[in-house]
C-alpha positions as CSV (number, residue, x, y, z in Angstrom):
1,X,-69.0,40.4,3.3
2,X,-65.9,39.3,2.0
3,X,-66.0,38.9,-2.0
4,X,-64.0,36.0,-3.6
5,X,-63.2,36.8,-7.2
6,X,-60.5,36.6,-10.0
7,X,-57.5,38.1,-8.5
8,X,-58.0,35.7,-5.8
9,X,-58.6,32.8,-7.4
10,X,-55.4,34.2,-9.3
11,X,-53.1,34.7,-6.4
12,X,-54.2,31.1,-4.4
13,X,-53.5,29.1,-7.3
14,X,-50.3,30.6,-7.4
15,X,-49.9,30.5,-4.2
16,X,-50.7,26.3,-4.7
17,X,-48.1,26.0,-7.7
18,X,-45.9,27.6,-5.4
19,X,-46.3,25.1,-2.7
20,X,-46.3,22.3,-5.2
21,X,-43.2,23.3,-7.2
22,X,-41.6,25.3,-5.5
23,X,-41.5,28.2,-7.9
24,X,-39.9,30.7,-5.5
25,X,-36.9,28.4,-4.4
26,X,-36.4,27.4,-8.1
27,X,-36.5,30.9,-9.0
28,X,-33.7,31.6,-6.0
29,X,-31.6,28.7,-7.6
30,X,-31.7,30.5,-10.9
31,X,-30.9,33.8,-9.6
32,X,-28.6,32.3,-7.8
33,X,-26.7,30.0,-10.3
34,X,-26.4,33.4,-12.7
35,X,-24.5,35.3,-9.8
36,X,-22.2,32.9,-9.5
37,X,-21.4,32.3,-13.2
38,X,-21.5,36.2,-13.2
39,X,-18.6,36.0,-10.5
40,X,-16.4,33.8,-12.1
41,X,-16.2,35.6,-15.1
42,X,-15.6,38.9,-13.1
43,X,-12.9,36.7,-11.1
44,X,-11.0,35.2,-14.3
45,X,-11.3,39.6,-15.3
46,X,-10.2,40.7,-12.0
47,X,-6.6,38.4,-12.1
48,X,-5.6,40.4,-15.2
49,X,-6.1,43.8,-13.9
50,X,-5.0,45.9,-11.3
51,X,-7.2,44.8,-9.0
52,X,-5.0,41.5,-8.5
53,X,-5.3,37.4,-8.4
54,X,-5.8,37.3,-4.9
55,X,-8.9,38.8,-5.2
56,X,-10.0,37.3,-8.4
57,X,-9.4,33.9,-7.0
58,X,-11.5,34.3,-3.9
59,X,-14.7,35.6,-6.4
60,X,-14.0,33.0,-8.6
61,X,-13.9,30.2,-6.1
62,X,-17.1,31.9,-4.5
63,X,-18.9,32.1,-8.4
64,X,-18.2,28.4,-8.7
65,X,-19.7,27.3,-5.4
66,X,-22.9,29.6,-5.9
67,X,-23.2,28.0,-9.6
68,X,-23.1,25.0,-8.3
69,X,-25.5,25.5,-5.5
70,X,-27.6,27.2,-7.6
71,X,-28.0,24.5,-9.9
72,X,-28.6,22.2,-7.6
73,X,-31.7,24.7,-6.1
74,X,-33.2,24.8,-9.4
75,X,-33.5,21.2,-10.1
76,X,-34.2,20.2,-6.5
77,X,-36.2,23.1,-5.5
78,X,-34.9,22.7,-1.9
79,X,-33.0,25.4,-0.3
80,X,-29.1,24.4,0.3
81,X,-26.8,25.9,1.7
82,X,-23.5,27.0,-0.1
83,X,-20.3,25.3,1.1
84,X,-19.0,28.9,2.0
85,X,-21.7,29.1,4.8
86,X,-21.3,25.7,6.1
87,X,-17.7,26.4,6.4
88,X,-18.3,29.5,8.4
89,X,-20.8,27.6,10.7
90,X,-17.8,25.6,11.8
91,X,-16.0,28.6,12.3
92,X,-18.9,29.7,14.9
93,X,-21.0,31.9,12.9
94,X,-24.6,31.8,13.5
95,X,-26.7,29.7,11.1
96,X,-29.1,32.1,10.6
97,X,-25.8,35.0,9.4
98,X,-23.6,32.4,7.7
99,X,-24.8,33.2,4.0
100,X,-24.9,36.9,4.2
101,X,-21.6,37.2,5.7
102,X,-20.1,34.1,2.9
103,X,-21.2,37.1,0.9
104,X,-19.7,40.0,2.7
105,X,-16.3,37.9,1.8
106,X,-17.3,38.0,-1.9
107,X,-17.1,41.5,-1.6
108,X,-13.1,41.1,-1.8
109,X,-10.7,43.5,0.8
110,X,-10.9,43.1,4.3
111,X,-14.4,42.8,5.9
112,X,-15.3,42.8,9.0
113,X,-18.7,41.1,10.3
114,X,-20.2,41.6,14.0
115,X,-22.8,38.7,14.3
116,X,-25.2,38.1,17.7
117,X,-27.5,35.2,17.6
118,X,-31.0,35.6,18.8
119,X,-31.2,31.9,19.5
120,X,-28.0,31.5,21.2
121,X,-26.8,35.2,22.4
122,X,-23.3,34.1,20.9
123,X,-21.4,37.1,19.8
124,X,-19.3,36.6,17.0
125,X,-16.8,38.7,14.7
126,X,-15.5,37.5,11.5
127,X,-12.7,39.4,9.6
128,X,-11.7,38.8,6.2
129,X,-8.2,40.2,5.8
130,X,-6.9,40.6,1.6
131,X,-4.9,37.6,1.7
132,X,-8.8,35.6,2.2
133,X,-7.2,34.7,5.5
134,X,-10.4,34.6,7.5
135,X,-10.4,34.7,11.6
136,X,-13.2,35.2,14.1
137,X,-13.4,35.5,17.6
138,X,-16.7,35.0,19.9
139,X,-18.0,35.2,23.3
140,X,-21.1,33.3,24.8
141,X,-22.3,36.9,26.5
142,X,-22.5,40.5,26.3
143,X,-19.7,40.9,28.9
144,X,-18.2,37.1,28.3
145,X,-14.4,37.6,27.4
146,X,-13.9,36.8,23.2
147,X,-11.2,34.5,21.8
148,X,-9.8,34.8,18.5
149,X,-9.1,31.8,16.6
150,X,-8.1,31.6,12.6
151,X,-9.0,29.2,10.0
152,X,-5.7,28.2,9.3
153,X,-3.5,26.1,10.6
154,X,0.0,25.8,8.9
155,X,1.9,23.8,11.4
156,X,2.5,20.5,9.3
157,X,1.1,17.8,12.0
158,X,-1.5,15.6,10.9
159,X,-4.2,17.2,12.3
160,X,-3.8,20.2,11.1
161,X,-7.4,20.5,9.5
162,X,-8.9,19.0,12.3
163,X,-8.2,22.1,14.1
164,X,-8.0,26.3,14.1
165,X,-5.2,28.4,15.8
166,X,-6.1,30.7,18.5
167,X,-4.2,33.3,20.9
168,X,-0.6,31.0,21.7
169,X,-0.4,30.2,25.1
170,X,2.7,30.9,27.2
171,X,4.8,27.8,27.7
172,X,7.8,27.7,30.0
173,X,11.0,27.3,28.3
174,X,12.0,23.9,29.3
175,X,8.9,22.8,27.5
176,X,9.2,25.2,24.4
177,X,12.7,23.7,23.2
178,X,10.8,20.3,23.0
179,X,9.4,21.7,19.8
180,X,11.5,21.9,16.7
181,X,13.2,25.6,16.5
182,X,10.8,26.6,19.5
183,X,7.8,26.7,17.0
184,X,4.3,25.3,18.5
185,X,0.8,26.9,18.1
186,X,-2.3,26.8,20.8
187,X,-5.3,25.3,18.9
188,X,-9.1,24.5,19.1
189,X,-10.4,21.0,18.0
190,X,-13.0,21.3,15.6
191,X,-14.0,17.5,15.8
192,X,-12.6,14.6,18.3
193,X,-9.0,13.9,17.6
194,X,-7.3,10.5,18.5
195,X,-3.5,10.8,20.1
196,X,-1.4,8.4,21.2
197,X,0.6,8.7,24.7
198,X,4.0,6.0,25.2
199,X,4.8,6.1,28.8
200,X,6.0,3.6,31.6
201,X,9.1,3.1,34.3
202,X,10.0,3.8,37.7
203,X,8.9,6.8,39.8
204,X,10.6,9.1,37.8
205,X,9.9,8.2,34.4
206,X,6.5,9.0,32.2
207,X,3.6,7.8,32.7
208,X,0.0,7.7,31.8
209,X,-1.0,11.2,32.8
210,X,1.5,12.8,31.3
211,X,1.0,15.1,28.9
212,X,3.3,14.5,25.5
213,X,1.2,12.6,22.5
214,X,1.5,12.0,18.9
215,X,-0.9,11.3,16.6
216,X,0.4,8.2,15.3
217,X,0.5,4.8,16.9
218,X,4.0,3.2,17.5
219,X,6.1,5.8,16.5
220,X,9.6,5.4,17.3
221,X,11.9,7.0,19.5
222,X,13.5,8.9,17.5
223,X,10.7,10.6,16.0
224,X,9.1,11.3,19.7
225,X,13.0,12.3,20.6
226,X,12.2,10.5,24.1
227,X,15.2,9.1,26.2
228,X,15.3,5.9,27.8
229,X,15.5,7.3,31.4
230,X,12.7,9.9,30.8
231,X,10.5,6.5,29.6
232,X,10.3,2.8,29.1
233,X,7.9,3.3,26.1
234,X,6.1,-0.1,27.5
235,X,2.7,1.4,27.1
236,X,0.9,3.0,24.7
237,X,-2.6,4.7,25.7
238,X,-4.9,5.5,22.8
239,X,-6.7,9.0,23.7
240,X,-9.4,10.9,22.4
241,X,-9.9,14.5,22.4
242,X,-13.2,15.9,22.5
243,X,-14.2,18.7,20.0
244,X,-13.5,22.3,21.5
245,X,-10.9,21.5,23.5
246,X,-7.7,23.8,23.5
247,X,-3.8,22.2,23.1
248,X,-0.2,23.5,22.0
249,X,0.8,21.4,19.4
250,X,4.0,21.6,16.9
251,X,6.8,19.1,15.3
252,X,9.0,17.3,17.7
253,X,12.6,18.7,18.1
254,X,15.7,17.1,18.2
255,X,17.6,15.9,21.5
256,X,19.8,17.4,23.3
257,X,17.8,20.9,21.6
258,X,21.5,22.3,20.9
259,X,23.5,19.9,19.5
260,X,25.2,19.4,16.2
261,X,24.6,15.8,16.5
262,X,22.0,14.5,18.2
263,X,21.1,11.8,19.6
264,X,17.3,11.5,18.4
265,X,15.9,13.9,15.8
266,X,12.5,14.1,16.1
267,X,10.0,15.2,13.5
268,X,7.3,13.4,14.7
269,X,4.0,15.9,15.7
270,X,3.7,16.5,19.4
271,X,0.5,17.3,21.3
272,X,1.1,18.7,24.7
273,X,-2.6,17.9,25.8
274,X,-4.3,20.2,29.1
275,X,-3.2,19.4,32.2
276,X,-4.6,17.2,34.5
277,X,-7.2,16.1,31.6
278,X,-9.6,14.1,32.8
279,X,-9.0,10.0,32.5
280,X,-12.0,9.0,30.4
281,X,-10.1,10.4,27.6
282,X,-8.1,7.2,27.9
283,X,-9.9,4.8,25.1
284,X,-7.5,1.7,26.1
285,X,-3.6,0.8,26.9
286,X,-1.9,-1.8,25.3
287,X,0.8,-3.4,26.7
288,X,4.0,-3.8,24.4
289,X,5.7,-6.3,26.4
290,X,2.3,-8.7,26.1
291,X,0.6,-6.9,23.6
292,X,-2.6,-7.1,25.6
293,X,-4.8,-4.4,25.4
294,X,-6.3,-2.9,28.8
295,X,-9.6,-0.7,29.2
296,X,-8.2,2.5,32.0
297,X,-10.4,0.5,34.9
298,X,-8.3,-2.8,34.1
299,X,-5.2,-1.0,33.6
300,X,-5.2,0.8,36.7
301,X,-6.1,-2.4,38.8
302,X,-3.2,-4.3,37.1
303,X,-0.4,-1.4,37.0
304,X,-1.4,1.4,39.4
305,X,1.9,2.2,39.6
306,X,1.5,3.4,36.0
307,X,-1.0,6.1,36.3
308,X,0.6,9.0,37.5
309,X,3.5,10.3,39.8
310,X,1.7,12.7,41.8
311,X,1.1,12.2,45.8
């Protein structure tokens, strides 16, 4: 028969404080909270030695956010996750790989990280390179192609952090000078992004499934560097971009692309969004010339002329 004594009265009452307290996690928190304190000191070390700033920033950055988390573990005694991890969960790692491989970056250098989720069978690498530039690429499969995008996006348009740069698309030419000094990157939305699309004319001239936007509303012609005969301007559609989705986007250039002195300058952002995208992007239209604002059903009853030039 099974015989209950001390040691196991011992071990379920701490087993109960456990539960209660949460002795374990607190413990964690501590642990935790002293690496990272440990981290920053080594950081603030590491900038005045050979070893370099670069590095000693990235351990320092990383010693503050596990103090901080730590701390927070100790009081609370609730697991949270650092803000290392959560940023690498919107990168694409797997939840259950994001801390280990936050920590594989504290390691400093480059780092590479080959992650496959049980849950998901998502196949993701993450490289760290020296300059803490961090990229990844993924696949949804063992024989699923992988595409590479990077956490950074320095292009200058406003959504900038609402996105991450991936493998740049080809462009033919004629659309490539649109962009200031033929710079533009191919991107994937992290979240939904609102654009806004100015269109309207004859036959020949823009209209609403066209695929030039900016990300302000109203912005003038000369930002948008948009010609009278290429577009009225009339309309203005207010679009919204799911999360995920993939679009070339840079600065507006000047028009004509090789003059001296042109005629518009641009310097507004430009989104060239997918082609043929589909129409329930379209959140409303609002006329300039009335300033009545259309859902896409209304507007296409009232101006079907307006919705596209293709037969």
């Amino acid at each position: 028969m099974f015989q209950y004594g001390k040691a196991d009265a011992l071990t379920d009452n701490l087993v109960y404080k456990d539960g209660k307290y949460q002795l374990s996690t607190r413990a964690g928190g501590l642990i935790q909270a002293a690496g990272g304190a440990v981290e920053i000191i080594g950081g603030a070390v590491s900038c005045g030695t050979g070893i370099g700033c670069a590095v000693g920033a990235v351990m320092a950055t990383q010693g503050i956010d596990n103090l901080y988390i730590g701390s927070n573990i100790l009081e609370s005694g609730k697991p949270i996750k650092t803000m290392g991890a959560q940023g690498l969960e919107a990168l694409g790692v797997p939840p259950e790989y994001s801390e280990i491989t936050y920590a594989a970056i504290g390691l400093g250098g480059s780092v590479t990280t080959v992650l496959t989720s049980p849950k998901t069978g998502k196949t993701v690498t993450v490289l760290v390179d020296k300059g803490s530039r961090i990229t990844r690429s993924f696949s949804e499969g063992k024989n699923a192609p992988h595409v590479t995008v990077d956490s950074k996006s320095p292009i200058g348009t406003k959504i900038d952090k609402s996105v991450v740069v991936t493998n740049r698309e080809f462009l033919p030419d004629g659309v490539v000078k649109t962009f200031r000094d033929r710079k533009y990157e191919t991107v994937i939305t992290q979240e939904p992004i609102t654009v806004f699309r100015k269109f309207g004319g004859t036959d020949k001239q823009a209209k609403l499934d066209g695929g030039y936007a900016t990300t302000e509303r109203n912005v003038g012609r000369n930002d948008t560097a948009v010609y009278k005969k290429w577009s009225t301007s009339r309309f203005e559609a207010e679009i919204e971009i799911p999360q995920d989705t993939k679009l070339n986007i840079g600065i507006v250039g000047k028009q004509p692309p090789s003059s001296d002195t042109p005629k518009y300058r641009g310097g507004g952002d430009q989104i060239l969004l997918p082609r043929d995208y589909p129409m329930d992007w379209v959140k409303s239209i609002r006329d300039g010339k009335t300033g009545k604002v259309y859902t896409y059903e209304e507007f296409k009853v009232a101006f079907p002329d307006q919705v596209t030039n293709k037969r």
